[in-house]
N, C-alpha and C positions, 0 to 999 in steps of 0.2 A: 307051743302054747304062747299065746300073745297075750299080755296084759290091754287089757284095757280100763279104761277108768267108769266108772258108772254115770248112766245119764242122768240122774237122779230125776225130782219129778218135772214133768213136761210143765213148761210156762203157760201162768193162765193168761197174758195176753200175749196174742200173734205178734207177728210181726207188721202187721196193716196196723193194728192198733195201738202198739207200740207210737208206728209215724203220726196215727193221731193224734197221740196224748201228749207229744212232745210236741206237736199243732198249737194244741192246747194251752200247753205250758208256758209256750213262746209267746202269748198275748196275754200273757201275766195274769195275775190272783184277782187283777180288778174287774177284770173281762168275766170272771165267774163269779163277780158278786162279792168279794172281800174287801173290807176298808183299806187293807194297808198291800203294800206291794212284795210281801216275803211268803214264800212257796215253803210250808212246814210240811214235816211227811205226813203229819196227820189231816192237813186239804188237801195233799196231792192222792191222799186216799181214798178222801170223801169224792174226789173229783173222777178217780178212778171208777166207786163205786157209783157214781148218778151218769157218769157216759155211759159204761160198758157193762153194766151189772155183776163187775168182781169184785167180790169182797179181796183187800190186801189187810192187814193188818198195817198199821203207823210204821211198825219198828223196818220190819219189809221192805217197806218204801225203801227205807235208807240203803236195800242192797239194791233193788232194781235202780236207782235212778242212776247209777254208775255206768249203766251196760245203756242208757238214753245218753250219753258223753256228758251229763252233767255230774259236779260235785257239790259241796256243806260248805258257804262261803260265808265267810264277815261282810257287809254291805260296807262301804264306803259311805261317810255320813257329811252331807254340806248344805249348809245354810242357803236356805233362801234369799237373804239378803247376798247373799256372794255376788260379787262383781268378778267376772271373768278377764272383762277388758282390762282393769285396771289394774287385776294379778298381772298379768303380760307385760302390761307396760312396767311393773315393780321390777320384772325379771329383767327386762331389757334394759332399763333404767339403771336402779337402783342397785341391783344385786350384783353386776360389775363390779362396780363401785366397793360396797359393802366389801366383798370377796378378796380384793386386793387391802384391805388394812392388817393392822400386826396380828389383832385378836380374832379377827373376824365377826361373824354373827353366830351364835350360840345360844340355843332356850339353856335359861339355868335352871329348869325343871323338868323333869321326864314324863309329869302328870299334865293331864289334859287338859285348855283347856273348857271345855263342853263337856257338861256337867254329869249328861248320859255316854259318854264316851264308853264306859265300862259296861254300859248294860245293853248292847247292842246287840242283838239275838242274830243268829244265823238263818241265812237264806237259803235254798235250791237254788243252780243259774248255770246256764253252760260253762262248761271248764274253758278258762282263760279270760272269760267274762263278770269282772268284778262288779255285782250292782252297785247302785248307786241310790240312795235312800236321802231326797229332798225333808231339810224339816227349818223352822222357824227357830234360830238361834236364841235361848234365853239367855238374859243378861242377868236376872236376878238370883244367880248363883255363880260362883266361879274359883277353881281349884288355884292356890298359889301358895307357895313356896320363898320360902326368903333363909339368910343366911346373916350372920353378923361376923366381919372381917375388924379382927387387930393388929395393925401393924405401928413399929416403932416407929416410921415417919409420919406416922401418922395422926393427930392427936385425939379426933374424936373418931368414935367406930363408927366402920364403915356398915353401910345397911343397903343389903342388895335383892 
């Protein structure tokens, strides 16, 4: 007697379709008519059901997209205004430099600071491939942290 496992129910899309949809997928939420660039399973559903006429449920989605090699990622969030060149040049430059003092360089805060940092929704996206989600950096909010130091050589406190 051999154990076998059960096949449970057969997949409602083939394997041709499958290649499709990850076709699809690869030329991102805009290409199908979506304002913002983040693959949720409930339009990867919609997108399922106006290609190939399967109904999936939303939740679903979130088991098939595993077996397409993709996973549920956090987008990576950078400003428009970013300068690339001039990071490079900070690293080559500056961060030597910086790297070799007593203290080094250290955020004295752990919080962010871009204002929507925390409210950054997850994506679909092939696994190993981290999106990356362009936005316009506000200035008209911003998270910060300070501390008040007393020391006895010191006369008035310190405010950091």
């Amino acid at each position: 007697m051999r154990v076998r496992s059960s096949p449970g129910r057969p997949l409602k899309l083939g394997r041709t379709q499958r290649r499709r949809l990850l076709k699809l997928l690869l030329q991102g939420p805009r290409a199908q008519g979506y304002r913002t660039l983040l693959w949720t399973t409930a339009r990867i559903a919609v997108l399922v059901e106006r290609q190939f006429g399967v109904h999936y449920h939303r939740d679903h989605m979130g088991r098939l997209m595993p077996s397409l090699n993709w996973s549920h990622q956090k987008p990576e969030r950078r400003a428009l205004e970013r300068d690339e060149q001039a990071i490079e040049r900070g690293k080559q430059k500056d961060w030597p430099r910086v790297k070799k003092t007593l203290r080094g360089w250290a955020p004295t805060s752990s919080s962010s600071t871009h204002p929507d940092s925390s409210n950054v929704v997850k994506t679909w996206a092939p696994r190993g491939q981290t999106p990356v989600l362009h936005h316009y950096y506000r200035r008209e909010r911003i998270s910060v942290i300070s501390g008040v130091s007393v020391s006895p050589q010191r006369e008035p406190l310190g405010l950091y």
